[in-house]
C-alpha positions in Angstrom: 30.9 17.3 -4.2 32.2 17.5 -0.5 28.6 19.0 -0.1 27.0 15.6 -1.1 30.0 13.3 0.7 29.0 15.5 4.1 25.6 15.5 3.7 25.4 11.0 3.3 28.1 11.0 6.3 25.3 12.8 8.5 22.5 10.8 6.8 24.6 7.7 7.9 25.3 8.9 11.5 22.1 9.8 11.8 20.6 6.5 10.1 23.4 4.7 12.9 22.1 6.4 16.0 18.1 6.2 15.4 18.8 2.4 14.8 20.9 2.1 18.5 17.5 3.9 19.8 15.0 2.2 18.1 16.7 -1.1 19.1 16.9 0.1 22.8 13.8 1.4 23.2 11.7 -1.8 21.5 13.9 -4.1 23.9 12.5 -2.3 27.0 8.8 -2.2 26.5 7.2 -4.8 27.9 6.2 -8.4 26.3 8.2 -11.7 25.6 8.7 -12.2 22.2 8.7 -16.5 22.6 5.7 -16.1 24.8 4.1 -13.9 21.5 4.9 -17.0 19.5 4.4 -19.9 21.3 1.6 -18.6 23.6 1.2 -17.8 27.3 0.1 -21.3 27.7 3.3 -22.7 26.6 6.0 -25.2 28.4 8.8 -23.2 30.3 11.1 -25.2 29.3 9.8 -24.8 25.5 9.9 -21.0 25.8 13.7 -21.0 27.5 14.4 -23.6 24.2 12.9 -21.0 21.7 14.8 -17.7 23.6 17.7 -19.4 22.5 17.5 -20.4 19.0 16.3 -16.9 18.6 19.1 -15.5 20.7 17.2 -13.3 23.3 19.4 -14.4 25.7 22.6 -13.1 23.9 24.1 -10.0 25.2 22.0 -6.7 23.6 25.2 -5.6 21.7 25.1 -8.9 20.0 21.6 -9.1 19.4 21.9 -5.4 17.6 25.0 -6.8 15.6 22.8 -9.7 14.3 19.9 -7.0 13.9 22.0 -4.7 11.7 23.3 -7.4 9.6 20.5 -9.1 9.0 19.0 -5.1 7.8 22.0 -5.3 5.4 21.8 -8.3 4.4 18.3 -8.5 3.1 17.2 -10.8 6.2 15.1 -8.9 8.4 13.4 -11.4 10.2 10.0 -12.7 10.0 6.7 -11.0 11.7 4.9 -12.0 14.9 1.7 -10.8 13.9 1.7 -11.6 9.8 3.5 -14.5 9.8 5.4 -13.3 6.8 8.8 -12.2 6.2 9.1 -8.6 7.3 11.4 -7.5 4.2 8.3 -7.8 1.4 5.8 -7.0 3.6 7.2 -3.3 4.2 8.1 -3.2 0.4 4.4 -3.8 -0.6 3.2 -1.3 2.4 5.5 1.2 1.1 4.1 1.6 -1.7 0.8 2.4 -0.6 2.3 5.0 1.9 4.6 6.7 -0.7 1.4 7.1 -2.8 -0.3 8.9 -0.2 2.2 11.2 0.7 3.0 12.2 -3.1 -0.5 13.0 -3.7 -1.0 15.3 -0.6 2.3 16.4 -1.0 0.9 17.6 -5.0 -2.4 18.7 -3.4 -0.9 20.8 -1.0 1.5 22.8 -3.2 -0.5 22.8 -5.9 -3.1 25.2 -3.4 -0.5 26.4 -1.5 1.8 28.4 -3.3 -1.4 30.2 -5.7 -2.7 31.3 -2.3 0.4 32.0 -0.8 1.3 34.5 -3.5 -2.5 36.1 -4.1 -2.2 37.0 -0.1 1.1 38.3 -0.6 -0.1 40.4 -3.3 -2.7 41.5 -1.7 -1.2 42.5 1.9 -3.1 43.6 4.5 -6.2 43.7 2.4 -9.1 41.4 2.5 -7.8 39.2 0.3 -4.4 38.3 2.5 -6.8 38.1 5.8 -9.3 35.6 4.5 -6.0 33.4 3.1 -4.5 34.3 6.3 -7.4 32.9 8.1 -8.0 29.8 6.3 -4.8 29.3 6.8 -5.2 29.5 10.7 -8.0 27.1 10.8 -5.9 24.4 8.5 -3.2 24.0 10.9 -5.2 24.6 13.9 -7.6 21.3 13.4 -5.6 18.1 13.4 -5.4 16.1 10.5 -8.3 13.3 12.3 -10.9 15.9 12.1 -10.2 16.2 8.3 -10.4 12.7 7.7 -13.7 12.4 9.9 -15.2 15.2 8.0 -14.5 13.5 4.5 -15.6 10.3 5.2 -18.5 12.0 6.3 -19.2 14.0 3.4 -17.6 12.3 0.3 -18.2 9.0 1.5 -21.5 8.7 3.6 -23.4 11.3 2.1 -22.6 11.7 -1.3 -21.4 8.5 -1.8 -18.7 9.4 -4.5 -15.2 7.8 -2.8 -14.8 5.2 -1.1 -13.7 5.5 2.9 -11.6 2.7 3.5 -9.5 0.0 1.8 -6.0 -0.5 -0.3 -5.9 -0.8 -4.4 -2.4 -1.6 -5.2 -1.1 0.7 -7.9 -0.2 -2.1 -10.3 -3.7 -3.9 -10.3 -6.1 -1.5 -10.9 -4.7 2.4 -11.1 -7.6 4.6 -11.2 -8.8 2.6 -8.5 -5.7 2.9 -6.7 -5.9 7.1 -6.9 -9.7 6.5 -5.7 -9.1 4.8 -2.7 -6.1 7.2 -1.5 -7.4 10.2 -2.5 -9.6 11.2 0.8 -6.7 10.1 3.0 -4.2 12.1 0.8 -7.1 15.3 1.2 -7.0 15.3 4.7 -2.9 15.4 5.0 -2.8 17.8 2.6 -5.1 20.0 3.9 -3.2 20.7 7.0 0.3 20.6 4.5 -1.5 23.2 2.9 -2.0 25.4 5.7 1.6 25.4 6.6 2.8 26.1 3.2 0.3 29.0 2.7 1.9 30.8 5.7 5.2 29.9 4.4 4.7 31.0 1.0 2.7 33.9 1.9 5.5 35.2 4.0 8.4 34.5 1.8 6.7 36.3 -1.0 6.2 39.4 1.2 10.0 40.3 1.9 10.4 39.2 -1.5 8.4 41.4 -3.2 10.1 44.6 -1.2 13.4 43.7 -2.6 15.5 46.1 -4.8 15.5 43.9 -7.5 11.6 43.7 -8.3 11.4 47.4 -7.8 14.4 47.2 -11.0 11.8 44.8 -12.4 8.8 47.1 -12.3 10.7 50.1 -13.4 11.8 48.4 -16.5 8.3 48.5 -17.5 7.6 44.4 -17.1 4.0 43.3 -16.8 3.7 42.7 -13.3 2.6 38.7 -14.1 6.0 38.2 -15.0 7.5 40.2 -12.2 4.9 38.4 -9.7 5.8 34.7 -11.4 8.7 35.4 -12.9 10.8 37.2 -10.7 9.2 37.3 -7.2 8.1 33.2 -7.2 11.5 32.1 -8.5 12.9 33.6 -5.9 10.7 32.8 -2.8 10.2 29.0 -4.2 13.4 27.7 -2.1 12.3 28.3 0.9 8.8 26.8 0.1 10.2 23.5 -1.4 12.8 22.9 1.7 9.8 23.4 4.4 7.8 21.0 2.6 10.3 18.1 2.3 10.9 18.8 6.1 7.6 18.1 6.5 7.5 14.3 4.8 8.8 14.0 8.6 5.4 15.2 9.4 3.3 13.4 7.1 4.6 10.5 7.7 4.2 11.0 11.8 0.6 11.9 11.1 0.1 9.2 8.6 -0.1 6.3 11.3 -3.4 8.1 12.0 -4.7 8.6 8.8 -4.2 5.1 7.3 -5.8 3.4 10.8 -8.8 5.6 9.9 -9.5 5.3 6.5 -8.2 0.9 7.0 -5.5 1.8 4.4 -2.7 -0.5 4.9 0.3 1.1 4.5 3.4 1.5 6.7 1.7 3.9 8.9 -0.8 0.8 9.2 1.4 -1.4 9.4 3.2 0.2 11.8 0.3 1.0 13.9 -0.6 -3.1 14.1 2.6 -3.7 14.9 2.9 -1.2 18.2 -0.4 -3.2 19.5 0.4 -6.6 19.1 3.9 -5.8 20.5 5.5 -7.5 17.5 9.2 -6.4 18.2 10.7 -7.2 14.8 8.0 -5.6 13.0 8.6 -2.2 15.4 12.2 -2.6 14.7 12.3 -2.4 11.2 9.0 0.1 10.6 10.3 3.0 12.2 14.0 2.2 10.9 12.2 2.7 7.1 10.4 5.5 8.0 12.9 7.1 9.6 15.5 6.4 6.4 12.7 7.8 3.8 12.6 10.7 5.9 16.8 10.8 5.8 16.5 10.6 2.4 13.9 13.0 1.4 15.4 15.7 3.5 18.6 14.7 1.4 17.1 15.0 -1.9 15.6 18.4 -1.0 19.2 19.6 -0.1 20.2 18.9 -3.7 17.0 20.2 -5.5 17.4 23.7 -3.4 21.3 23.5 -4.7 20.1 23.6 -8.3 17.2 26.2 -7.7 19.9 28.8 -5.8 22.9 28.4 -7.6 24.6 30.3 -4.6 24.6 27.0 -2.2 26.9 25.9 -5.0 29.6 28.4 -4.9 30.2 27.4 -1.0 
């Protein structure tokens, strides 16, 4: 219990100071927000009317207060560029991001940790240097040449997926899984690549441990001592690197989504950096920087209940 009560005190510290940055940082780049609305044609005396009723001139500590509040208070403001009330339009992008980052998230562990174990099983052989080298290549090439190359291939020349576009989930699900499934590939192909290593690796000074060489004299079958024994043991590690990297994914997702035109918060957010629309900015990377809060909280509790000696301290 204090475990949890520490952990959401950081997650709120944390939450506190990325919003004191985020707020400081979108107030010094360059643009006027009245000018964004009312044009650069507009009245002077128009624009100096609309800075107040907005409260741009207000001290910066005020106009964070008001920011903050309005975040708690359901009222986040209204976008520059969309014309629509920021608050359901990151809902409905959210959506569309989470469902990316699930399913390469599921496509990378679902390769990952097979591999991981077959090259730990088969160290130093040919079989361990092939993964080894896959590997390599995955997380040397950036997640845009992935994307580039699947368009290319699945979409262009085979003509199977589509390339671009946004299904929503609730209209049409198959579609949905469709549309984000090339996207999803070419994040989790570079996911993969990192959890190979890390799998591949953990299962190594796993599988020299006392108590597999217990295992195997007891006469097991060496499935079960492999899976059973050696996996249970090495999975920890595996599942904490890859929430730490929904971080990552969701850095590398701004990318992704601009390429493939799939509107999502990285989308979103990427619109919203180059129309300068301040509000938008604001609140984006507060969201994305709570899910990633959040996720790295929710891995802390799910490697408590896989090593039941995080409990006992």
């Amino acid at each position: 219990m204090l475990f949890l009560v520490n952990r959401l005190l950081s997650v709120f510290l944390t939450l506190l100071l990325i919003s004191i940055i985020t707020f400081a940082v979108t107030n010094i780049l360059p643009g006027d927000v009245a000018m964004m609305i009312m044009g650069t044609q507009s009245n002077p005396e128009a624009l100096a009317g609309l800075r107040e009723s907005l409260g741009l001139n207000d001290p910066l500590f005020v106009q964070y207060a008001r920011w903050i509040g309005g975040l708690l208070t359901g009222d986040w403001g209204t976008s520059l560029v969309f014309k629509e009330p920021i608050g359901p339009l990151i809902a409905d992008k959210v959506v569309a991001s989470a469902l990316i980052v699930v399913m390469s998230m599921a496509i990378a562990l679902s390769a990952a940790i097979p591999l991981g174990v077959w090259a730990a099983i088969h160290r130093d052989r040919w079989q361990d240097n092939a993964a080894s080298a896959s590997a390599l290549v995955g997380v040397s090439l950036p997640d845009f040449f992935w994307g580039i190359m699947l368009i290319l291939l699945f979409a262009s020349v085979l003509g199977w997926l589509p390339s671009s576009g946004f299904v929503h989930p609730a209209e049409d699900f198959f579609g949905a899984l469709r549309h984000a499934f090339l996207p999803s590939l070419a994040l989790g192909l570079g996911l993969m690549a990192h959890l190979t290593r890390m799998t591949r690796a953990t299962m190594v000074s796993i599988l020299q441990q006392d108590f597999i060489r217990v295992a195997r004299a007891k006469g097991l079958p060496e499935r079960s001592v492999i899976w059973g024994y050696g996996l249970r043991n090495a999975i920890g590690p595996v599942v904490t690197v890859a929430g730490l990297q929904v971080g990552y994914l969701f850095g590398s997702i701004i990318v992704i989504e601009s390429l493939f035109n799939f509107t999502g918060m990285g989308w979103l957010t990427y619109q919203a950096l180059l129309n300068r629309d301040i509000p938008l900015i604001q609140s984006t990377v507060f969201v994305i920087a709570a899910v990633v809060m959040l996720t790295n909280l929710i891995v802390d509790l799910i490697y408590m209940v896989i090593d039941p000696r995080l409990r006992a301290t």
